[in-house]
N, C-alpha and C positions, 0 to 999 in steps of 0.2 A: 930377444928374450925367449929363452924354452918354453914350449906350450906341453902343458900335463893332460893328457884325456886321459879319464878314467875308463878302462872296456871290462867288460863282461864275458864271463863262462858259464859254465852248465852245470848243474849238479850231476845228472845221471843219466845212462842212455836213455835214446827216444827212439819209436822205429813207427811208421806209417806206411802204408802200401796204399796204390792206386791205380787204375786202370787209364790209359790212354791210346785212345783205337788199337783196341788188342794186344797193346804192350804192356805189360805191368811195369810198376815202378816200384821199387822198395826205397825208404828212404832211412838211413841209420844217424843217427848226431850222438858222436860218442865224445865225454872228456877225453881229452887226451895230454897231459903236462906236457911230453916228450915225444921225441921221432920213435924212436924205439918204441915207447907203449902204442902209437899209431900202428906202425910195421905190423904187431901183432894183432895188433885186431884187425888189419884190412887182410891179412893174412888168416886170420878166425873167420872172416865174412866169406872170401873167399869159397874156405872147406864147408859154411854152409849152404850157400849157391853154388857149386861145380859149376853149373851147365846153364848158368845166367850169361847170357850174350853180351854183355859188358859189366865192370864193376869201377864206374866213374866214380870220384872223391877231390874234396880240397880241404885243406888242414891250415890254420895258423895257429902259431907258439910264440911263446914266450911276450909276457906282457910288458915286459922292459924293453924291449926292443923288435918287434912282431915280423916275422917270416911265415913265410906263406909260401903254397903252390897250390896248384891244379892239374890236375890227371883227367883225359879226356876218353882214355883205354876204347883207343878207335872208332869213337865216335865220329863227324866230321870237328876241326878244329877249333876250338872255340864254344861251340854248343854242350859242352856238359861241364867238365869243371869247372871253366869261368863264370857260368850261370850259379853253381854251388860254391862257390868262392864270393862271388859279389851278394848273396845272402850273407853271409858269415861278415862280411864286411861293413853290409847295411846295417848288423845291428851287432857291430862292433865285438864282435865274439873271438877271444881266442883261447887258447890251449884248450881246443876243442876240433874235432873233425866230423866230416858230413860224410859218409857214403852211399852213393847212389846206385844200387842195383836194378839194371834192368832185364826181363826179358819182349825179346821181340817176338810182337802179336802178327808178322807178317804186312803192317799198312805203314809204307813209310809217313815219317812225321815230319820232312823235311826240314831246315836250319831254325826256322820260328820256333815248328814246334817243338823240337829239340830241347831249345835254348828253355822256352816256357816250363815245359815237362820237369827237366831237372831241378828250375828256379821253383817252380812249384812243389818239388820234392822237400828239398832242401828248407823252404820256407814253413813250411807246414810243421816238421819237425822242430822246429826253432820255436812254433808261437809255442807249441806244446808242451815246451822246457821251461824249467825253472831256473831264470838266469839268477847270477849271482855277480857283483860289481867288484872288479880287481881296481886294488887304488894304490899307483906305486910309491913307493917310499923307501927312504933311507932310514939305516939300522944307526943305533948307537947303543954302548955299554958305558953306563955310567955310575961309578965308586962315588960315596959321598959316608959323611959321618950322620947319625941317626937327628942331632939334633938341625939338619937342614933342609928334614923330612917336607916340613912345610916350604920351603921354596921350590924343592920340586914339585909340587899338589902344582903350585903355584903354575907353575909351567904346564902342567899337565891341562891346567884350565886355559889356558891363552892359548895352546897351541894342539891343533889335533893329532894327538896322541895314542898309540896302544901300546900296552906294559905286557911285555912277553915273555918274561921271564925274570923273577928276582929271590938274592939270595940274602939271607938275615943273618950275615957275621958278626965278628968286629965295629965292619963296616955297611952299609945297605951296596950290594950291586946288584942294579937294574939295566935289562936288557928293553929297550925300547924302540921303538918303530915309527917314522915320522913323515907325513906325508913329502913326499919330493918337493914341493914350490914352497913348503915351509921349513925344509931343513936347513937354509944357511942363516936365516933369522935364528930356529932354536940353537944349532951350533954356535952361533955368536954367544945367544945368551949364558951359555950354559960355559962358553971361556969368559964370562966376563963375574960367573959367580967360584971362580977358581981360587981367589982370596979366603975362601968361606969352606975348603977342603973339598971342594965340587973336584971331581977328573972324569973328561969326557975322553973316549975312541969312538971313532968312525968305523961300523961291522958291514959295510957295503950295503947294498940295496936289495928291494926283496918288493911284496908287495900285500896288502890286506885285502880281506873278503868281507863283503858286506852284503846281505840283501839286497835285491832289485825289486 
């Protein structure tokens, strides 16, 4: 049986700065939907630090299916992006990225402190945010005659649903959104009220925002 977690993104950037023996840390949590919108903004962070001794970062996308990495930008291996990637992970965030600017205050911080430094960057920026819950789900458009308005209320009540778009022809067509672990139950129901001028299509997957 497929298991469904619901994860979480961000509203809007965050950025924190902090001092650790001599080294500062900047910390940025930017949304990010896409690789490209990423690209450019660690590429914006970038031209805003030139002459920051590193610009470590970890990104995950896409909540249908979640990819990730970690960028350590010569740090030793292991100690920056992984530390910023396993926040993002603890609290299940994605199409969202962390970057972590540092510069060096001259006291090394060796692998511990490394690892803490970033994890602490990254974490800080995160409580700061206003998460927001992705819940994925399958799309459907569905054609029906006005008078079997009430059987789909009907459905709308049994089955957690959002109405994302509909059109008042002829006929009613509503575009609908259904969480993933409940769509092959509504897809049943809704071929089994077919006799009654119901027609359903399947508009692939996508996913809702909800408060956290």
């Amino acid at each position: 049986m497929e298991l469904y977690i619901d994860v979480k993104t961000i509203r809007q950037k965050i950025q924190h700065s902090f001092r650790e023996k001599g080294s500062k840390f900047i910390g940025i949590l930017c949304p990010t939907p896409t690789l490209s919108t990423f690209e450019e903004k660690l590429s914006n962070i970038k031209s805003s630090y030139p002459d920051a001794t590193h610009h470590c970062y970890a990104w995950r996308l896409n909540p249908l299916k979640v990819e990730e990495l970690a960028q350590d930008d010569g740090e030793p291996g292991g100690t920056a992006g992984l530390p910023i990637l396993n926040q993002l992970k603890s609290y299940d965030i994605v199409n969202a990225a962390c970057i972590v600017v540092r510069y060096y205050g001259g006291t090394k911080l060796g692998k511990s402190g490394l690892i803490q430094a970033y994890g602490k960057a990254a974490e800080i920026c995160i409580e700061q945010s206003q998460l927001t819950t992705l819940i994925p789900t399958e799309n459907f458009e569905i054609r029906y005659p006005y008078d079997q308005q009430s059987s789909i209320e009907q459905l709308k009540n049994r089955f957690n649903l959002k109405e994302i778009d509909a059109e008042y022809m002829e006929q009613i067509t509503m575009k609908i959104a259904c969480r993933r672990e409940q769509a092959s139950d509504f897809l049943t129901a809704l071929q089994q009220l077919e006799h009654n001028g119901i027609r359903v299509e399947e508009s692939g997957s996508s996913y809702l925002t909800m408060n956290s």
